[in-house]
N, C-alpha and C positions, 0 to 999 in steps of 0.2 A: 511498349517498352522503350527505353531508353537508347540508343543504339552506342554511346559510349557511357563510360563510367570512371572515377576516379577510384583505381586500386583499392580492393580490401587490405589495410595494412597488417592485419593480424594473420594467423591461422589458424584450421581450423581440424578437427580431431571426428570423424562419423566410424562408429561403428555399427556395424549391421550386425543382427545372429540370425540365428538359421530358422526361426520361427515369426519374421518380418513378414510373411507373405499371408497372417493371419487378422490384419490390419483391413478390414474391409474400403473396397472404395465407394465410397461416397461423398460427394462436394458437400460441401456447406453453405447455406444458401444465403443470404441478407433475411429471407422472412423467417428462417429457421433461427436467425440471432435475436430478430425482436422475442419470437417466441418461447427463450429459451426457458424464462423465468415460471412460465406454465406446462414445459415439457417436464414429465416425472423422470426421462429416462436418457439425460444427458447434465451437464455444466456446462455451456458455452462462453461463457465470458466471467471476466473476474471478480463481479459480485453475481452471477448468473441472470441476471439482468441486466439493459443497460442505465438504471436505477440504482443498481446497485444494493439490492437487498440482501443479499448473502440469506437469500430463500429457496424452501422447496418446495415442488408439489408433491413430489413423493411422498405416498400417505400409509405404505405399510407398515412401518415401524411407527408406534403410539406410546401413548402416557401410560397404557394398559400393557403395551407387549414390550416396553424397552428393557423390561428386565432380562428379556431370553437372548439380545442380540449378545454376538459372539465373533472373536477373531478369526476373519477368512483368509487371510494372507499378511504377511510381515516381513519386510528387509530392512536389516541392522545396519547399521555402518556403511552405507555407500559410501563409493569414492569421493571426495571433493576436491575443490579447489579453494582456498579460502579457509577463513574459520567456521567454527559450528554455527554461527548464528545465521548460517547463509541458506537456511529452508523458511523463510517467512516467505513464501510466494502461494499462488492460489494454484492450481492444477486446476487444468478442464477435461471434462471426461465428454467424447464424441460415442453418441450411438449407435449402435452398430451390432454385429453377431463376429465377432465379442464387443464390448464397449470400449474403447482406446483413453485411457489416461495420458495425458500429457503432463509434465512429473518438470518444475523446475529446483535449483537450487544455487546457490549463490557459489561463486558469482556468474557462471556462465555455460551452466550445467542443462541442460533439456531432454529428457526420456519421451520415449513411446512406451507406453506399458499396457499388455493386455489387462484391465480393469478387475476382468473374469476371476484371474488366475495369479495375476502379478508378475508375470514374465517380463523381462525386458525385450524389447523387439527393435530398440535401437537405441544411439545414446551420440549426444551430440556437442560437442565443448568447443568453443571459440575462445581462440588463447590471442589477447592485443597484443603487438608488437613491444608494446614499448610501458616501462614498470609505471602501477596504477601510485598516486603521491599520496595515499594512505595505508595507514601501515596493514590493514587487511582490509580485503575487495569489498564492496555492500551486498548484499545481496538482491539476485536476478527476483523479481515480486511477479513473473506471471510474462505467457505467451498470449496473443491474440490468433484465430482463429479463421480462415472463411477460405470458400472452395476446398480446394488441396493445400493450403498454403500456410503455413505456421509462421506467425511475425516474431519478433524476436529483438530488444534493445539488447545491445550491446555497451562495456561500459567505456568503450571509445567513441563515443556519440553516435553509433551508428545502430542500421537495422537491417537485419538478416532476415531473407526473407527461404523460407525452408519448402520441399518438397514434404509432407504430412505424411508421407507412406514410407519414407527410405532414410529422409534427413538429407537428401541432399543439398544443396546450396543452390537456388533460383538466382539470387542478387543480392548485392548489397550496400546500402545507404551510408554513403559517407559523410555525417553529418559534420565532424569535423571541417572539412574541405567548403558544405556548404557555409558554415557560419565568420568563417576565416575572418571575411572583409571585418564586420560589425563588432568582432573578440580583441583583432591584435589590435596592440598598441604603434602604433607604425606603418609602415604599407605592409601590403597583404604577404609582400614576398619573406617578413619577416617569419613567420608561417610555415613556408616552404620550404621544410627540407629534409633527410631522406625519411625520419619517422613525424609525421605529420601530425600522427596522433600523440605524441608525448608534448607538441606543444601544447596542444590542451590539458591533457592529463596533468600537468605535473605544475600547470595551474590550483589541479586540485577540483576541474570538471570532470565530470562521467554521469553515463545515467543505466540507470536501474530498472526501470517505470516496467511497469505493465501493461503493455500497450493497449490500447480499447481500438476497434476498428467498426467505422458505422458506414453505409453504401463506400465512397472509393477513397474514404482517410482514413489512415492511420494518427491519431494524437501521440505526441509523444513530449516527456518531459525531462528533465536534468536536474542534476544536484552538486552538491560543493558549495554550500551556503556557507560555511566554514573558511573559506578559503580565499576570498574575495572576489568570486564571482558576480554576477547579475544574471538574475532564473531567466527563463523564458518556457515557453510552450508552441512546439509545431505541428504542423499539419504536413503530414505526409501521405503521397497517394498511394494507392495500392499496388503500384507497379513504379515503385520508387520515386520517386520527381518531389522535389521540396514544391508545397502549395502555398503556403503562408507562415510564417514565422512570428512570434510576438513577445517581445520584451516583457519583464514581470518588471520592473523598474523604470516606468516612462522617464527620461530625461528632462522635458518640460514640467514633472511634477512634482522634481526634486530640488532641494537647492544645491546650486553649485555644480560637481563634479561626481558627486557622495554616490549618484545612482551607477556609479559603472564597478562600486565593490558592493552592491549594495545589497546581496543575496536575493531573497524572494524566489529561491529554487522551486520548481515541483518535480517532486518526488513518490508521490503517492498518486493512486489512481482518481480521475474523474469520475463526477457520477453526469447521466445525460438524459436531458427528456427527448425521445427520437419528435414528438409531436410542433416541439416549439423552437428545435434544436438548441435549448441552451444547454451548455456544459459546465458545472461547478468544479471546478479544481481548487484543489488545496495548496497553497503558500506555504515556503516557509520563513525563518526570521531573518530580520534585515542584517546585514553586516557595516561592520564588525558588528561582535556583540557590545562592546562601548558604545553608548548612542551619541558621544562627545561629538562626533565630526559627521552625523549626518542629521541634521538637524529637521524638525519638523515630525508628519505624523507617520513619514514613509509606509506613503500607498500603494497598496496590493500585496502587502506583505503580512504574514502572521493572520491568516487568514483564510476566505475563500471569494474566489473570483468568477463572476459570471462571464463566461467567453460565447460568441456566437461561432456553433462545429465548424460550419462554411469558412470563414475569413479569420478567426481569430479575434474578431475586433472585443474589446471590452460593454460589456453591459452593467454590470454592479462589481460592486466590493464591500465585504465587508471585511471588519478588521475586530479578531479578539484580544488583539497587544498593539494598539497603535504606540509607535517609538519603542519597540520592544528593546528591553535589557536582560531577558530570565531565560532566554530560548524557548519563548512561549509560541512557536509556529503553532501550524494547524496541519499535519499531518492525517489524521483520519479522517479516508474519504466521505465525503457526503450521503446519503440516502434522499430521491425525491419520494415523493408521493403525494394524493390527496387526500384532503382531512379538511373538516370543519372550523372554519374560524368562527364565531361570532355569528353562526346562521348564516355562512356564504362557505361553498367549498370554492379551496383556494389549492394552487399546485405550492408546495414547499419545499425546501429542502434542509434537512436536520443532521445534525454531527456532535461529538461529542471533544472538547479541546484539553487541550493542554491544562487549560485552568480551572477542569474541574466542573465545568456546567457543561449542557448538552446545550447547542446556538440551533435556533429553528428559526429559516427567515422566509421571505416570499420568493416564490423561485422567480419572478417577473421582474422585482426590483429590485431586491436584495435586504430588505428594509427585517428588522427583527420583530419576530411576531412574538416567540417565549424563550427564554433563557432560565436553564432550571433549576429547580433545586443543587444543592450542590452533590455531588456524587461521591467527592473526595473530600479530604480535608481543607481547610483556609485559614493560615495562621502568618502575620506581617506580608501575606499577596499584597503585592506592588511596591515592598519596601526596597529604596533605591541600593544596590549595592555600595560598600565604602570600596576604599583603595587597599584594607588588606582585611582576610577575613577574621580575625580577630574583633572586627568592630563589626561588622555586616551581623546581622539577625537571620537566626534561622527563618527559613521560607516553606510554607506550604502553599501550591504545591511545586514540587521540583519539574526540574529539565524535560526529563519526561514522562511530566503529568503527575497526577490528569492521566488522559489516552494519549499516547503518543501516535505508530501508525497502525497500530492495529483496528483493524474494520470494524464496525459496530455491524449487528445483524437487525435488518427493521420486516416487522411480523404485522403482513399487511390486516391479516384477521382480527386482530387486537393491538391493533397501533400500538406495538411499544417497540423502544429501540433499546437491543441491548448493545453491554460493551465491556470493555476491560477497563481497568484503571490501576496506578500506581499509587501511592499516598504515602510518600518519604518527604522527609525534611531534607534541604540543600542550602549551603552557605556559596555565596557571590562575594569576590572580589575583583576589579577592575585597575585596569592602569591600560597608559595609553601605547601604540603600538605603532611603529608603520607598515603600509603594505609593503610584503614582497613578493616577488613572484614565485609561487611553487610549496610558500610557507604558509599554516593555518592562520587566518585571518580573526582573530575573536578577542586577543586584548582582557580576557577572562578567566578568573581561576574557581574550581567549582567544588566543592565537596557535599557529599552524601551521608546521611546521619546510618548509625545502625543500630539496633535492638540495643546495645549495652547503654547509648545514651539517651533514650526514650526518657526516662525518668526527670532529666532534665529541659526537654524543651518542649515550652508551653505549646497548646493547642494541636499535640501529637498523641491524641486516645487512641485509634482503631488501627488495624495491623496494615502489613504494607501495600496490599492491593484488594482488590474486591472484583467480584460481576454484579452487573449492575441490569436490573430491567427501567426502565422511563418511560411515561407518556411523553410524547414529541410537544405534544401540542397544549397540553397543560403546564409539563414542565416537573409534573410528582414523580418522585421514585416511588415505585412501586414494589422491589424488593432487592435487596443485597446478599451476597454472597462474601465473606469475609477471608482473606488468604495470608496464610504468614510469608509469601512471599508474591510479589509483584505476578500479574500474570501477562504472557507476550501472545501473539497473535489475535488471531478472527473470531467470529464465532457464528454460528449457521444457526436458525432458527427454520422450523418447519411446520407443514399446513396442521398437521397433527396437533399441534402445541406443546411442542419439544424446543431447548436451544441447546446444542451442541458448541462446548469449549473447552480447551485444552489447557493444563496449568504448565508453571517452571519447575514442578517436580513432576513430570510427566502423567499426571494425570488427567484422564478422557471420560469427561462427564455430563450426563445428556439433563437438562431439569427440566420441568416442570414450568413452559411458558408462563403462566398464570403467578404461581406461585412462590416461585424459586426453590420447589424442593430438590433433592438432588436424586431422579429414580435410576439412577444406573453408572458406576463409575468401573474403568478399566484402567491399569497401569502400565504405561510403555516405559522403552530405557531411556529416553531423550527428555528433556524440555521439548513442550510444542510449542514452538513460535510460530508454526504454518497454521492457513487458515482451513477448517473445515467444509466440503463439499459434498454432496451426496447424488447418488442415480437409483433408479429400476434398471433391472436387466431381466428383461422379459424374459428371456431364454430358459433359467434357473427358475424365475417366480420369485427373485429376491430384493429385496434395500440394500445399499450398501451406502458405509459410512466412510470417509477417507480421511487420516488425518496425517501431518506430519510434522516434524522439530529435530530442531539441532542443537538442542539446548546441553549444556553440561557437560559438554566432550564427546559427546555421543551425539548421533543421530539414527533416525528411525521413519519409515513410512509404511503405515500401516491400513487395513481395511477389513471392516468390521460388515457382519451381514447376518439381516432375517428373513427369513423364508415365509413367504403370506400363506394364511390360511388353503386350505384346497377346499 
């Protein structure tokens, strides 16, 4: 441990109840994280692997019995901070007698919840000091895990590191403070002073991430691509110490000056091979979104980046909008795996983008092996915006997708990766802009088509979103799911050959791997925009299904359970 620290400048809010001491102890181990992905009877990490499959092995609940599964527990309306959209995070459930859920929500919300029963056993809010420069908070995407110790981004660049049993406060990472030198424009003392963290904030930096932790780092990533930032990604140790730090915007590979507004945020989660440690993280789009003033094909951005977990250093990049102008980042994290190329099995890694294809590349080089069919619509893609939208052409597809951040689920049994997707038409207009500090950086004006004017704009047949199943590796859609309205978060697919996902009229619906039929839907009061996870709890002999959304003024987190044969 560190023996000083730079003040946490926020505060922080623990409430304990009187049923805290049903939280079993048991550390969490490093072999029990590789593991987790073939444990039936926890979630450990934010796609339950650290692959990132958004898989189970729990095999009770089937294609045969999902019709009997049933509501075991439901809380409406939690408290928040933020708006409703601030439950897209993943929850991990620890095993145990009872099983412990870890419950987040935007912006800076974290439960203990007995799994079992759905009781709260603790609750833990961190309030920053100093006002976030967006008009509402993002939301908190997922806790990381190991020993006793609950990691925790905060959206003042910082990380809380918790006590797992109480929610106490262990420590806390002042990322702010470390990154000072390399942000201000000036000397560092520029920086200093009594709220620390609003000078970054009000830049229009924070992060969100969901932290991943593999032996003694923490990864962790930022956002504010909007605003005229430049991403980066760190490396932090397990007992706070910054390890390595890395620009998303190399300065040498930009022209000029461009790369210090130049975005390339990360904001979603990495996927990681523990074997070869590479880590694929997801970019997002360069700034502004005018591409006038930063010229060239602005690398590492709109994309996915190979990083090595140790140092950070750069391995590959690929890019799905090189000189992006549409907000075509890459948002949804990666899935590795192996699979057959050409009669050689090769490691990959597969995602589904903004623009509507799913990118499968070599996870070694980075190099494209299939890009696929398309998932969503494609109508004037890549048509340059004008100066006002009156002359600009509609676009398919929009801002957000395609798949924006929501997780695809990859079903190692039957290689296919599911996902969500959007499929609305958007008008772009442009004009130029200076930076200033504290103001959104984007130089961009955006509009969204809706159902009344369908009739009019060419190459907009199918409704506004779909799920979608794909071979990775071939690149075929395999089948579709058609929605009248866009769908948000995750979706879980399992060994049984079930995928679980949630729509924006709150509907919770298990189909049919194979086929995309629909064998089982229930209906909550929220939009789900959080992702699905699922356990065994030995104890009862039951599956359990968890899902949760903040959608439509409401929110809800719910869990659903069947009881195996005797």
């Amino acid at each position: 441990m560190v023996e000083e620290r730079v003040p946490k400048p926020g505060t922080s809010e623990i409430k304990q109840f009187e049923n805290i001491d049903d939280i079993p102890q048991r550390d969490i181990t490093q072999q029990q994280l590789l593991d987790s992905g073939d444990d039936p009877e926890g979630w450990l990490l934010y796609g339950n692997n650290y692959e990132r499959h958004h898989h189970t092995a729990a095999d009770i609940i089937t294609p045969e019995n999902v019709s009997d599964l049933s509501l075991e527990w439901e809380i409406d309306n939690l408290p928040r901070a933020g708006d409703a959209a601030g439950f897209q995070g993943t929850s991990l459930v620890v095993p145990g007698d009872p099983p412990i859920l870890y419950q987040v929500n935007g912006p800076e919300q974290t439960r203990a919840i007995n799994a079992r029963t759905g009781d709260v056993l603790w609750y833990h809010m961190y309030h920053a000091k100093s006002p976030v420069a967006y008009e509402e908070p993002p939301a908190n995407r997922g806790v990381a895990v190991l020993g006793d110790t609950l990691y925790k981004a905060t959206l003042d660049y910082g990380v809380l590191a918790l006590n797992r049993y109480n929610a106490n406060e262990q420590w806390y990472y002042n990322g702010a403070y470390e990154y000072r030198d390399e942000k201000a424009e000036g000397p560092p003392s520029m920086a200093m002073h009594d709220e620390l963290q609003a000078w970054e904030k009000n830049r229009g930096e924070a992060s969100n991430y969901p932290l991943i932790v593999y032996e003694d780092t923490l990864l962790k990533g930022s956002m504010g691509g909007e605003w005229g930032v430049h991403g980066w990604a760190s490396g932090i140790t397990t007992d706070g110490n910054k390890k390595w730090h890395q620009g998303l915007t190399p300065p040498d590979q930009w022209v000029g000056d461009a790369w210090k507004h130049g975005g390339s945020t990360v904001w979603q989660a990495p996927a990681l091979d523990p074997e070869t440690g590479t880590a694929v993280i997801p970019t997002s789009n360069p700034g502004p979104w005018f591409g006038t003033v930063r010229p060239g094909f602005n690398p590492y951005t709109a994309g996915k980046v190979g990083i090595d977990w140790e140092d950070g250093e750069f391995q590959w990049n690929y890019q799905e909008s090189p000189h992006d102008w549409w907000d075509y980042d890459s948002p949804s994290p990666a899935a590795i795996f192996e699979a057959e190329v050409d009669g050689e099995t090769r490691k990959l890694a597969s995602w589904p983008g903004k623009t509507a294809w799913v990118y499968t590349v070599d996870l070694e080089t980075g190099e494209l092996v299939q890009r696929s069919d398309e998932f969503s619509e494609h109508s004037n893609t890549w048509s340059m915006p004008e100066q006002s939208l009156e002359a600009s052409d509609w676009i398919l597809p929009n801002l957000i997708g395609g798949t924006d951040p929501q997780p695809s689920s990859y079903d190692p049994q039957r290689n296919l990766l599911f996902l969500k997707a959007t499929n609305m038409p958007m008008k772009l207009s442009w004009e130029y802009i200076p930076y200033e500090i504290g103001e959104p950086y984007e130089g961009m004006t955006y509009i969204t088509a809706d159902e009344s004017q369908r009739q009019n704009i060419d190459g907009w047949d199918q409704p506004a979103g779909n799920i979608t199943a794909v071979d990775p590796v071939t690149g075929e859609i395999k089948w579709q799911d058609w929605l009248a309205k866009n769908p948000w978060g995750g979706l879980m697919s399992t060994v049984t050959g079930l995928t679980f996902a949630g729509t924006a009229s709150g509907l919770f619906i298990a189909y049919d791997s194979e086929t995309g039929d629909r064998l089982w839907t229930d209906k909550l009061s929220a939009g789900l925009d959080g992702n699905p996870v699922s356990w065994v709890d030995p104890k009862v002999n039951k599956q359990y299904v968890y899902i949760q959304g903040g959608g439509g003024g409401q929110n809800t987190i719910a869990a659903y359970s069947l009881e195996a044969e005797s």
